[in-house]
N, C-alpha and C positions, 0 to 999 in steps of 0.2 A: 396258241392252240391251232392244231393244222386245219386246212380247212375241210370242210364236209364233203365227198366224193359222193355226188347223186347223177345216177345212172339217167340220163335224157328218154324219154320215153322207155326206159327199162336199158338204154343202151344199143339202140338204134342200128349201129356200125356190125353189130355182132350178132344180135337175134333178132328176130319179127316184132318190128314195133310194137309198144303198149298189148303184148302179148302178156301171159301168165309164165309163157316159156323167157321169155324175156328178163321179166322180174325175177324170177327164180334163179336166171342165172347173175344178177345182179346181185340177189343175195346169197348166191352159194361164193363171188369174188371178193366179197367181205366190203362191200359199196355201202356208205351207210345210208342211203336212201335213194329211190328212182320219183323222178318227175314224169311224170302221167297226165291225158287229156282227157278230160270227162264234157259231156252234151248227155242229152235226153232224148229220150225215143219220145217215137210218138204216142205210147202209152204210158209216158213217165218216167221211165227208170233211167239210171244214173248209167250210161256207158264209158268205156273206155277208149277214144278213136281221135283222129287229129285233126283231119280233115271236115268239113262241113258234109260233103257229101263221099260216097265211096268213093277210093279209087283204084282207077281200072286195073295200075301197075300191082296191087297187090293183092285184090277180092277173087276171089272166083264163087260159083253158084254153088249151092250143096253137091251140082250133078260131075263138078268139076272144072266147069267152063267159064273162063277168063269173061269179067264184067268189061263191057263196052260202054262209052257214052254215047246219051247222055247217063246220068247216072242217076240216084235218088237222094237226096239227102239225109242224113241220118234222125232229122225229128220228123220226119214225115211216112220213117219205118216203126214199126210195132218191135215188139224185143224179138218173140218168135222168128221174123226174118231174119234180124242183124246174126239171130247167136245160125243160122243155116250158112253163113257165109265162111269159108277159109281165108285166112289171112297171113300163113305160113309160110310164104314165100312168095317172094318177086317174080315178076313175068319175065320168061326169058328175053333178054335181048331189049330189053325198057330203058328210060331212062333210072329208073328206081334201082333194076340190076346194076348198072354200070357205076352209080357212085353209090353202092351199096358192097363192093369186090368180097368182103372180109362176111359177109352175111351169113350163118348158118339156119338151111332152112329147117322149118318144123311145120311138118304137113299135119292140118286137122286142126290146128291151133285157130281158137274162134277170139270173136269182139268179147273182154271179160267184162263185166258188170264191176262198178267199182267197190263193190260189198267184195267182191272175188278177192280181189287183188289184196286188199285189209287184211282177209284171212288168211291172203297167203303172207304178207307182211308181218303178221302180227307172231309167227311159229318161226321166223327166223332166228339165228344163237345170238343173234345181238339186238338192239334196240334197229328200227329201220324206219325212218320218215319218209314221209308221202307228200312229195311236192305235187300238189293237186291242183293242174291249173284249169280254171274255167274257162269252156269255148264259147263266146260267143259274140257275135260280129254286130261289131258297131256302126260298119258302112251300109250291110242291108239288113235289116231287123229280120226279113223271111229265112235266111239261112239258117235261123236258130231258134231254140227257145229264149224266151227275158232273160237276159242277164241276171236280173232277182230272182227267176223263178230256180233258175240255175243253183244258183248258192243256195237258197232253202235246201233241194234236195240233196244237195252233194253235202251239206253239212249233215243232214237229218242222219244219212247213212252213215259218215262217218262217225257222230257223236253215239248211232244207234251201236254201235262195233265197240265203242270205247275208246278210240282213237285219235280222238280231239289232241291229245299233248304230244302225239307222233306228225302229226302235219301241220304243212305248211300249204298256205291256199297262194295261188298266186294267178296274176293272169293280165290282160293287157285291156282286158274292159273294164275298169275301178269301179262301174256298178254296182257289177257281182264282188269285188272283197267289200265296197262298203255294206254290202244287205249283209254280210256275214258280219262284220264287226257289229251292227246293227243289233244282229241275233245272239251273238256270243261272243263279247269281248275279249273273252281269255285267247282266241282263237286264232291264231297267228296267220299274220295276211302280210304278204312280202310284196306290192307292187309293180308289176314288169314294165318297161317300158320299149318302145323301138329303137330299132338304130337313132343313133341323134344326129348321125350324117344326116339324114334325111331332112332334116329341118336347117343345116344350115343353107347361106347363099351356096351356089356353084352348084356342079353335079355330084353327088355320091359316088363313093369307089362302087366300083360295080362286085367285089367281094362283099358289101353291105347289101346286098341282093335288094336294090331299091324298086318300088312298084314305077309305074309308067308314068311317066311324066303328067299325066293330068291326075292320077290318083295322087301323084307326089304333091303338086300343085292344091288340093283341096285339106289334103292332110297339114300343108304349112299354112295356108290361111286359116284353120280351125285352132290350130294353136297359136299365131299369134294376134287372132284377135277373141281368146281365151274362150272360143264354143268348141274347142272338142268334146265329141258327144262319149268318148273311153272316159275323159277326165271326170265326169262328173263336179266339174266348178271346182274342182283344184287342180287348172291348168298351172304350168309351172310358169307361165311369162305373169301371173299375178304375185309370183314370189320370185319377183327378180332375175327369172331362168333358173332356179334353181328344184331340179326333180326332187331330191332328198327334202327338200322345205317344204314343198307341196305334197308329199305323202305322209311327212310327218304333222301336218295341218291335216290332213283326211283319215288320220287316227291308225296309219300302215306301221306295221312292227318291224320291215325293209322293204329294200329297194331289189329290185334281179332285174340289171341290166343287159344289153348285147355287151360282150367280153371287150368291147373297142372302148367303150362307155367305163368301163372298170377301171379309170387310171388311181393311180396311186392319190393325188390328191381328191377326187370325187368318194373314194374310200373312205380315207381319212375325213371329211365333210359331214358325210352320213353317221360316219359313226360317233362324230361329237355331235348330234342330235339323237343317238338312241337306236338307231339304224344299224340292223344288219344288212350284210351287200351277198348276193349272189348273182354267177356272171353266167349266162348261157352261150352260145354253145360251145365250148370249147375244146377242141380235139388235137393241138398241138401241145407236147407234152415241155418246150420252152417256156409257151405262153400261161400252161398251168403254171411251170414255179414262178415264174411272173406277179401273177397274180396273187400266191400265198404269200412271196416276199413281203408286196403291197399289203397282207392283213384281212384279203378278202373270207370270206366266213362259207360258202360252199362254191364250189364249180361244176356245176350240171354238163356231163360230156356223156355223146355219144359213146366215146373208147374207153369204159371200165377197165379193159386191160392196159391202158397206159398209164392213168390215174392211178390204180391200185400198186403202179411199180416206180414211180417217182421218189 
């Protein structure tokens, strides 16, 4: 079976991230589903954004004028602001421009609500899944809402739609899928995890975009002496180093690794436990048939247009 083509935040490379415009064009390329970032305002509702707090390179004000930091963060705004904000296009001359070349803008285009994006999902000609990854940060609690509190609303909404058997929850703080399976065990909760460079001895390639050597530093001691605070006590050094044993003890339906982490054997591993694999981010179109050769089950890429022509 080929693998799933799901559009990375709606497909990142070619339209305004976790836009409507975005999604839309994911699903007019025949992509069977896009991954999307949901947080909460500071009146509760369930948004669509990636980042913890705005950013400069893509918001502007209602009046038109490019956001500067510092900035706000997104649970500490009310819906009424977020939806006043544009996010249709890159700042000239940013970094976000420059490894963004292929971008088409779409001015007006706001932060959706993730009830939006459902209904826009749910009218597509084909069936379209919602990789729906929950944000939120496990190094400073303040940048987010709980983790739990997270998953209640983004299931409530999703389950309010109908849509429970079109998504996939996924996300890198195992908090929030464990409150979901919690809530609704039919509800498919795929595990994300970081680069594994990161945890081993030496330095990381610096293509595994690794944090600063003392973030690095805290995040290898949390896992290997099994308090990572993402794990929620099914760190993987309690199952022998092995991620796929550890999410399959925490009741996860897969695994969605960095595409490095996706080898052919780790595949194969996951799936004689039950495990689905999905690989992020992947926008080399070698690496995708790589991957499918391997038996992987979807590849979230920014480039729906290269995915779509493989």
């Amino acid at each position: 079976m080929p693998a799933l083509s799901i559009a990375h935040r709606g497909g990142a490379a070619l339209k305004p991230e976790n836009t409507l415009s975005a999604f839309a064009d994911a699903i007019a390329r025949g992509a069977d589903g896009a991954e999307l970032d949901v947080q909460l305002t500071q009146d509760g509702h369930v948004v669509v954004f990636h980042d913890f707090r705005l950013k400069p390179d893509i918001c502007r004000s209602g009046d038109g004028e490019w956001m500067t930091a510092p900035v706000p963060k997104i649970v500490d705004l009310p819906l009424r602001e977020l939806e006043a904000i544009d996010v249709g296009r890159p700042r000239h001359g940013s970094e976000y421009a420059r490894t963004h070349p292929l971008l088409e803008p779409a001015d007006g285009e706001r932060i959706p609500l993730l009830a939006e994006v459902v209904e826009l999902a749910r009218h597509g000609p084909k069936p379209f899944r919602l990789f729906v990854e929950l944000k939120s940060s496990f190094t400073d609690p303040t940048l987010s809402a709980p983790p739990e509190q997270l998953a209640e609303k983004a299931l409530a909404v999703i389950a309010a739609s109908g849509y429970v058997h079109n998504t996939v929850f996924v996300g890198f703080d195992w908090r929030g899928l464990l409150r979901i399976k919690s809530l609704q065990p039919s509800a498919q909760c795929w595990f994300t995890t970081l680069a594994q460079s990161w945890f081993h001895e030496g330095d990381p390639p610096a293509e595994d975009e690794p944090p600063a050597l003392p973030a690095l530093q805290i995040l290898r001691h949390w896992a290997s002496t099994c308090t990572s605070p993402w794990a929620a006590g099914y760190d993987a050094a309690k199952y022998g180093g092995s991620i796929p044993e550890a999410i399959k003890a925490a009741g996860g339906d897969g695994w969605f690794p960095y595409f490095r982490d996706a080898t052919g054997d780790s595949i194969s591993a996951a799936h004689c436990m039950g495990l689905r694999v999905g690989a992020w981010t992947v926008d080399d179109p070698g690496t995708m048939r790589t991957l499918t050769s391997a038996g992987i089950d979807a590849i979230c890429t920014d480039r729906t247009d290269l995915i779509m022509n493989l």
